[in-house]
Residue frames as a rotation matrix with the C-alpha (Angstrom) as fourth column:
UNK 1
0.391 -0.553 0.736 -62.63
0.175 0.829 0.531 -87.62
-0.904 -0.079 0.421 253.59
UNK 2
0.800 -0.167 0.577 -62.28
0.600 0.195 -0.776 -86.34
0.017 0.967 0.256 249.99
UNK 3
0.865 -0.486 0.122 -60.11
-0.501 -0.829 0.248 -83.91
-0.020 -0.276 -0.961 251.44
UNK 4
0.284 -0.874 0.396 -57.59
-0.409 0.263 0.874 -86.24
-0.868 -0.409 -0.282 252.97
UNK 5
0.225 -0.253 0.941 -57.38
0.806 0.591 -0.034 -88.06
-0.547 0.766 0.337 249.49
UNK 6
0.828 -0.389 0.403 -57.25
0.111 -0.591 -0.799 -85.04
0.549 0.707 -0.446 247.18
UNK 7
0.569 -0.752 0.334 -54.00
-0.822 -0.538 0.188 -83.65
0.038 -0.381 -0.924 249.89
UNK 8
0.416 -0.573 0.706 -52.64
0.089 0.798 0.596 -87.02
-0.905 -0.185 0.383 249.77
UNK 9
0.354 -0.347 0.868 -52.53
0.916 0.316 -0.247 -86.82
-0.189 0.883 0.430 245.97
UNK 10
0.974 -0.069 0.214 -51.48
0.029 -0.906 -0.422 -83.34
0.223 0.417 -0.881 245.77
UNK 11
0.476 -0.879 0.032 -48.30
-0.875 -0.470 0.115 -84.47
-0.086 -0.083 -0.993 247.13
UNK 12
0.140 -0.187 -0.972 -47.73
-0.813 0.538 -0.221 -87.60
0.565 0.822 -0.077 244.96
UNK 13
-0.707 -0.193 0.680 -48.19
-0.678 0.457 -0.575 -89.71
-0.200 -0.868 -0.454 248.00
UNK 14
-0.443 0.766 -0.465 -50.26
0.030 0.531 0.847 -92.73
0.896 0.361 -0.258 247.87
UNK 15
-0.142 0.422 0.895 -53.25
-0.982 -0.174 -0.074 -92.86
0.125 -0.890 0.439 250.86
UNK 16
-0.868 -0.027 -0.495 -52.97
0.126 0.953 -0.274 -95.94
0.479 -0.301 -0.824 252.88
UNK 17
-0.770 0.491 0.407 -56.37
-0.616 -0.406 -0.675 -95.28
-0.166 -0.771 0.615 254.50
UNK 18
-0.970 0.143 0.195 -58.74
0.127 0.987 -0.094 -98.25
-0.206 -0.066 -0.976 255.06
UNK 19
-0.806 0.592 -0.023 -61.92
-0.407 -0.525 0.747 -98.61
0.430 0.612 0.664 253.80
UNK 20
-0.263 0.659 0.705 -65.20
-0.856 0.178 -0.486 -99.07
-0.446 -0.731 0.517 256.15
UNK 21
-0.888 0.198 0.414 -66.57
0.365 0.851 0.377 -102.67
-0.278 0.487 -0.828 255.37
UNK 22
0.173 0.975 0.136 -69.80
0.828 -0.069 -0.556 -101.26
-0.533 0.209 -0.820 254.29
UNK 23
-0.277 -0.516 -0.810 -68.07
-0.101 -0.823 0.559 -98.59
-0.955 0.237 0.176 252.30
UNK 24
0.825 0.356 0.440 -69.70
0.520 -0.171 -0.837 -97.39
-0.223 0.919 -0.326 248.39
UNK 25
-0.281 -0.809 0.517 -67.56
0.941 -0.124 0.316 -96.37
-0.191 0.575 0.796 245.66
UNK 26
-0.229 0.178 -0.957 -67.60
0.120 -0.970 -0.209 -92.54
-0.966 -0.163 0.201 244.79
UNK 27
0.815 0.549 0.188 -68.04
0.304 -0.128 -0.944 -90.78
-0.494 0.826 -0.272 242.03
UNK 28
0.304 -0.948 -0.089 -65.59
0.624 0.128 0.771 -90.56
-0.720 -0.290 0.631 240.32
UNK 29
0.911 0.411 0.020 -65.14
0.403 -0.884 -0.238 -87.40
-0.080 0.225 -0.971 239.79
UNK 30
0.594 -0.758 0.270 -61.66
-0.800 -0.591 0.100 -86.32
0.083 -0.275 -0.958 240.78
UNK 31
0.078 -0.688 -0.722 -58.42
-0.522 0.589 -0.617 -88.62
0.850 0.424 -0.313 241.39
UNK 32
-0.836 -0.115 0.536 -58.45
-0.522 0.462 -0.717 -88.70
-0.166 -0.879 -0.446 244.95
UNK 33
0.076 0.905 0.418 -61.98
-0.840 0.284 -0.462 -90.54
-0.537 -0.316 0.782 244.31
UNK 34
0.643 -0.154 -0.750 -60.84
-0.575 0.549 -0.606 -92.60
0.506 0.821 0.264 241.47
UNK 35
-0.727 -0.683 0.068 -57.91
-0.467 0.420 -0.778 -93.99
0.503 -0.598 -0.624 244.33
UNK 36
-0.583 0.269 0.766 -59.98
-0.553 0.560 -0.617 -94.96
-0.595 -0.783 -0.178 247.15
UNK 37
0.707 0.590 -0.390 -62.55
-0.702 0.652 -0.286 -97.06
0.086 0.475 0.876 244.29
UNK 38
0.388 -0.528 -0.756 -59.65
-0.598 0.479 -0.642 -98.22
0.701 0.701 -0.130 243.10
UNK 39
-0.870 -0.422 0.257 -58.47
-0.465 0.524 -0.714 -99.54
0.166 -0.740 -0.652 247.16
UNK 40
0.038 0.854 0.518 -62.40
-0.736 0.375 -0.564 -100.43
-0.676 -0.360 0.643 247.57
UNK 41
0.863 0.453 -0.224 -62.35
-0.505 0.755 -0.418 -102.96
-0.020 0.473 0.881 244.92
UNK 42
-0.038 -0.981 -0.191 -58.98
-0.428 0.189 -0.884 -104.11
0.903 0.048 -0.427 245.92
UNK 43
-0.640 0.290 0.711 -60.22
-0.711 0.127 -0.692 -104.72
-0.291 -0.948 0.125 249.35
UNK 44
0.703 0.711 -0.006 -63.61
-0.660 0.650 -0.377 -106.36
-0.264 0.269 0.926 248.10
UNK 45
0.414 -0.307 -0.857 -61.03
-0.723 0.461 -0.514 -108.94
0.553 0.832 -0.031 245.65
UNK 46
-0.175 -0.980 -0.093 -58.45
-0.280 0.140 -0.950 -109.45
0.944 -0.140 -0.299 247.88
UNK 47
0.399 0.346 -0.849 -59.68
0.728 0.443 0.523 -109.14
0.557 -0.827 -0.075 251.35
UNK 48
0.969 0.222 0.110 -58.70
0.097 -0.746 0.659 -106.72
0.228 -0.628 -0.744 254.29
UNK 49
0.720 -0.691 0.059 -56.37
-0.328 -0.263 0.907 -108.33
-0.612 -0.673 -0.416 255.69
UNK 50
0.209 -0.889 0.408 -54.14
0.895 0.342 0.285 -108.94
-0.393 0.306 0.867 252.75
UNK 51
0.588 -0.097 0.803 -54.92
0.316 -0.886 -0.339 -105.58
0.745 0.453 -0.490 251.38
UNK 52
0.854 -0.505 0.123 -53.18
-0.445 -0.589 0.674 -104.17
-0.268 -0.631 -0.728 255.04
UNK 53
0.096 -0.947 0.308 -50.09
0.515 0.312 0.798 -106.93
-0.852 0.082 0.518 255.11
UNK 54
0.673 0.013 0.739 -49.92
0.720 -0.240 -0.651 -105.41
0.169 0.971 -0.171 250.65
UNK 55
0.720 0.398 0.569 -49.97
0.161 -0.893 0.421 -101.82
0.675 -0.211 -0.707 252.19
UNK 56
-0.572 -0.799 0.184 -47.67
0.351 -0.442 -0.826 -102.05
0.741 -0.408 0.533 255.13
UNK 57
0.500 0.757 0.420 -51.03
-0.124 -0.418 0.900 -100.83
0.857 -0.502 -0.115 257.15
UNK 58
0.960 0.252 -0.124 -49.72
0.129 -0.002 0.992 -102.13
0.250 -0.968 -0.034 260.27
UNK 59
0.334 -0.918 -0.215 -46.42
0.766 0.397 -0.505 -101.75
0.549 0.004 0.836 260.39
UNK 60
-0.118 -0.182 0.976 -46.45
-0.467 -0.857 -0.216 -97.86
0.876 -0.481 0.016 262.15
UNK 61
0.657 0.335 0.675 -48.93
-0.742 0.128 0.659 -99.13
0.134 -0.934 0.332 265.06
UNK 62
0.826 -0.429 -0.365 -46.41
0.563 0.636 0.527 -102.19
0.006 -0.641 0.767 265.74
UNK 63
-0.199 -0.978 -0.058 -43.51
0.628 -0.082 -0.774 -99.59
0.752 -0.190 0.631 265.91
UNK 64
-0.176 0.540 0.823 -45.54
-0.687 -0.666 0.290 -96.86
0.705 -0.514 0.488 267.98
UNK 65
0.957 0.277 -0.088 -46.26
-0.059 0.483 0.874 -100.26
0.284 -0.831 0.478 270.36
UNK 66
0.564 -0.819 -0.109 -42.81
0.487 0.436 -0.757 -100.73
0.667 0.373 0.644 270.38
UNK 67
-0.470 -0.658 0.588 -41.77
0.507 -0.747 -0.430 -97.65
0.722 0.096 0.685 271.77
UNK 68
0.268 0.847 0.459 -44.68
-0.630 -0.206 0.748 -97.63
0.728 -0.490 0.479 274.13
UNK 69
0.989 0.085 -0.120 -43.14
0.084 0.343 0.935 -100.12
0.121 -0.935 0.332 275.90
UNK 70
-0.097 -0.995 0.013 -39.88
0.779 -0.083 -0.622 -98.78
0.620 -0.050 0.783 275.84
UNK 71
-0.519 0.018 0.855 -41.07
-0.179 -0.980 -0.088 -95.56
0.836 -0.199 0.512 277.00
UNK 72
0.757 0.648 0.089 -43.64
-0.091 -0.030 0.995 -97.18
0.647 -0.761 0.036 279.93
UNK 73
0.322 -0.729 -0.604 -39.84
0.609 0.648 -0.457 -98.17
0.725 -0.221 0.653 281.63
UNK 74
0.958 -0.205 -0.201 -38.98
-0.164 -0.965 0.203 -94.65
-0.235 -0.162 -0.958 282.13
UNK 75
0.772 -0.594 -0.226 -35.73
-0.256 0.036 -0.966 -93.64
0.582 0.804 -0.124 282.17
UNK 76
-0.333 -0.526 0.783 -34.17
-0.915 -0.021 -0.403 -95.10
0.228 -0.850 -0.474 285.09
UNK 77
-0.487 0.135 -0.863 -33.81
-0.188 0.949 0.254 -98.26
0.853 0.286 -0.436 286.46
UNK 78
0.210 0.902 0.377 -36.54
-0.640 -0.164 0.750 -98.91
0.739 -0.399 0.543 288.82
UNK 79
0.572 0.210 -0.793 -35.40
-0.037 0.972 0.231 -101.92
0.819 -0.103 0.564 290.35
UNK 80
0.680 -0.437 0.588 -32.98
-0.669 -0.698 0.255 -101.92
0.300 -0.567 -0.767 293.86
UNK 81
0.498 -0.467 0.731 -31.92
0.092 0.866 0.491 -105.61
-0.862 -0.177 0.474 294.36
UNK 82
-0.020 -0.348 -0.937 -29.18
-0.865 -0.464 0.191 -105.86
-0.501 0.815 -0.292 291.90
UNK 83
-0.698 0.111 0.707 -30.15
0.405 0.876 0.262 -109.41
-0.591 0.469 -0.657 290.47
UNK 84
-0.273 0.941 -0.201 -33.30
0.666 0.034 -0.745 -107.40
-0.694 -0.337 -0.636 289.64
UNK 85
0.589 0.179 -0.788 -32.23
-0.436 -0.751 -0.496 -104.57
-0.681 0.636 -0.364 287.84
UNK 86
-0.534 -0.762 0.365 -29.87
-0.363 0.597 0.715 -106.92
-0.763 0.249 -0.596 285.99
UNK 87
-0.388 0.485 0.784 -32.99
0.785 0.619 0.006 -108.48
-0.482 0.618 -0.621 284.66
UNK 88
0.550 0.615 -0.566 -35.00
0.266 -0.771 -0.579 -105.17
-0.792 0.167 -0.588 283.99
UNK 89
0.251 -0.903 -0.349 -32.05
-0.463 -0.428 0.776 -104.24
-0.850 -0.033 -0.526 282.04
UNK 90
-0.818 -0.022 0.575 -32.08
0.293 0.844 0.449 -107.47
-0.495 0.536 -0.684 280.08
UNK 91
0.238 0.959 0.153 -35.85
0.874 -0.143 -0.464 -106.86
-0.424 0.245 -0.872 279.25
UNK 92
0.690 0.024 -0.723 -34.78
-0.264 -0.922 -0.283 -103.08
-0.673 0.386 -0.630 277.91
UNK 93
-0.582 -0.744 -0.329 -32.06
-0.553 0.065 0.831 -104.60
-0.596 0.665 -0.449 275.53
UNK 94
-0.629 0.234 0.742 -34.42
0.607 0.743 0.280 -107.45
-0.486 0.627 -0.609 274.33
UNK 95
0.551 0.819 -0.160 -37.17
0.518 -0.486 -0.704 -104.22
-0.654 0.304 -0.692 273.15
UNK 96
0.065 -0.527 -0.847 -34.62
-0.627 -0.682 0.377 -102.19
-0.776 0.506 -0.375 272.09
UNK 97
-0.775 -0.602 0.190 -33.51
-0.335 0.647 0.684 -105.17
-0.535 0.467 -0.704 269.69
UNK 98
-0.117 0.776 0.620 -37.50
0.947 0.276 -0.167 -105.83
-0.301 0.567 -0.767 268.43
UNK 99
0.304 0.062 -0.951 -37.24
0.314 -0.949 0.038 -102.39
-0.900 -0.310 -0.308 268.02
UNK 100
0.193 -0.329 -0.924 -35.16
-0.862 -0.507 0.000 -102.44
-0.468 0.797 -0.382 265.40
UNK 101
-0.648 0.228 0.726 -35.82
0.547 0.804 0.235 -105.74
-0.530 0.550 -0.646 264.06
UNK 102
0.403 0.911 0.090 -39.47
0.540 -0.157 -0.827 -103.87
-0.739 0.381 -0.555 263.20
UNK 103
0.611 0.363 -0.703 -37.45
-0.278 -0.733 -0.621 -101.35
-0.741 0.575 -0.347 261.04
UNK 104
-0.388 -0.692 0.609 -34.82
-0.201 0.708 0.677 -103.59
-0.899 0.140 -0.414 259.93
UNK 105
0.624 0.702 -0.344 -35.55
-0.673 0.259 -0.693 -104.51
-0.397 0.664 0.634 256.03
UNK 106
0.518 -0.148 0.842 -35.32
-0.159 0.951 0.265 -107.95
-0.840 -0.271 0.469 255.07
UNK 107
0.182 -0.549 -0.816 -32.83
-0.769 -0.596 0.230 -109.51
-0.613 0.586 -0.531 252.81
UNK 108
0.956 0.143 0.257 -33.66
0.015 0.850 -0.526 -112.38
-0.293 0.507 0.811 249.90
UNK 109
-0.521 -0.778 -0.352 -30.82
-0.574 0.014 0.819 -113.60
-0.632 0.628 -0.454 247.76
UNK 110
0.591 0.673 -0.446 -31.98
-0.620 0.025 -0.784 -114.24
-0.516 0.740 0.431 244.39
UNK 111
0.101 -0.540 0.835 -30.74
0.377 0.798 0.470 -117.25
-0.921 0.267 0.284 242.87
């Protein structure tokens, strides 16, 4: 594991990589060890699940589901009754459209 951290930091990248709940700080020897303390006691403070929502943790796996059910559809419309594929249709525009809601970045106005 010190691997993936030291190659994470060798390319100025920060490691999003969760920490077991029963996880011990390293020594902290190197940087890549001095990071993951530094997410373990961020985790401990904070909690898991705000440390992921912080992080962004889940945001791949809900586009990778995304696209999982775009892709279970195939590429053709399956359906033969044409009320049917009408809907099917429907149901591929409404994914496509969470699709890119998920990558879609939100916009505040600042008073």
């Amino acid at each position: 594991m010190r691997r993936c951290h030291t190659a994470i930091i060798d390319r100025q990248a920060t490691a999003i990589i969760p920490i077991r709940k029963n996880g011990r700080p390293w020594n902290e020897d190197c940087p890549a060890a001095i990071a993951r303390n530094e997410t373990l006691r961020a985790t401990r403070h904070y909690g898991g699940a705000f440390w992921k929502r912080w992080t962004g943790y889940h945001v791949p796996s809900r586009t990778e589901a995304k696209m999982r059910c775009l892709k279970a559809f195939g590429e053709r419309i399956a359906a033969r009754d044409p009320d049917r594929q009408t809907a099917e249709i429907q149901i591929r525009i409404a994914l496509i459209n969470r699709f890119n809601a998920l990558g879609t970045a939100e916009i505040v106005r600042m008073a």
